[in-house]
Residue, then its C-alpha position, 0 to 999 in steps of 0.5 A: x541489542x537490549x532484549x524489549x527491543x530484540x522481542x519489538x523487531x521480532x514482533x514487527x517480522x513477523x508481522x510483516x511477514x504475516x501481511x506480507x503473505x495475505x495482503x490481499x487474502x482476507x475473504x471477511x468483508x466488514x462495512x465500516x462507518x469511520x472513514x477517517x485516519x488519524x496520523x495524517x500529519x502530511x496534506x494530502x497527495x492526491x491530484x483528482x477530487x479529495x473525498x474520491x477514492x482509487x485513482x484513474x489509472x492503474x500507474x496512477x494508482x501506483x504513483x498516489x500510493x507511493x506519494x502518499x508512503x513518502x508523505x506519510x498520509x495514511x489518509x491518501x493511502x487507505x483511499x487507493x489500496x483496494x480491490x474490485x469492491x473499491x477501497x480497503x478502508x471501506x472493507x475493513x475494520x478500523x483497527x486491521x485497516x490501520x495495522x496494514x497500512x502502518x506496516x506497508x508504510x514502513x516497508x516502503x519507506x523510500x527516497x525514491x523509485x521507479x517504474x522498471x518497465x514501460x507498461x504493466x503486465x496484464x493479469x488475469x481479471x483485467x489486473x495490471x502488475x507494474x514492476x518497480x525499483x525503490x531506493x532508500x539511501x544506498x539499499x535498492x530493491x525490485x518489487x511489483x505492485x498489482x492494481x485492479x480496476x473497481x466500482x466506477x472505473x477508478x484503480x486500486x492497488x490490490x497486492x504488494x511483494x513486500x518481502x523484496x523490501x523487508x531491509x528497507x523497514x528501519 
């Protein structure tokens, strides 16, 4: 493997592994005005109002982001990843925003998926973790994602367990 593209994987681990670890650990919260994500190629995923953030449910939650992964729509993603202050995008600088949900994107790259279990596991603070199977072409992996409840009763997802699916990011 040449050495720039051995130095750009090793990059990209660590990375990973470094969001991995914190997704949901950053304790800065920045105000930004920019809302907006380029890169949006795809139209958009969401089923309820488009300028609306999180969704109605905790498994809605789930199956917009990863709807919107599939799609490649950062756009949709960057309205449902959050926490009970509401959407990640509003939290966060532009730049750290887009980084995470970049790496998330690749990490979840998939054909399909699946809930494993029929309801979530309930968590403290009101928080619901949905166990999942993702398939991409003939690797699968068992993951969970944890939703939260935030301003105006909409649900965001607040932590992924990306390291089951560090295969998956090609």
């Amino acid at each position: 493997m040449p050495r720039k593209m051995m130095q750009n994987r090793v990059l990209m681990y660590s990375l990973l592994i470094a969001t991995a670890s914190g997704l949901s650990a950053c304790t800065r919260t920045i105000q930004s005005t920019e809302t907006s994500i380029p890169g949006a190629a795809a139209p958009s995923v969401r089923g309820d109002a488009p300028d609306a953030v999180g969704a109605v449910t905790g498994k809605a939650a789930v199956d917009g982001f990863l709807k919107a992964v599939k799609a490649q729509d950062l756009q949709t993603m960057s309205a449902i990843w959050g926490t009970t202050k509401g959407a990640a995008r509003d939290q966060m600088k532009r730049e750290d925003l887009e980084k995470r949900l970049i790496i998330m994107q690749c990490t979840l790259t998939h054909d399909k998926w699946a809930f494993l279990e029929d309801r979530p596991r309930l968590q403290t603070g009101g928080r619901q973790e949905f166990q999942l199977e993702l398939f991409q072409g003939q690797r699968t992996a068992k993951t969970s994602i944890l939703t939260v409840s935030g301003p105006g009763g909409r649900w965001f997802v607040e932590d992924i367990n990306l390291l089951p699916l560090k295969e998956f990011c090609r």
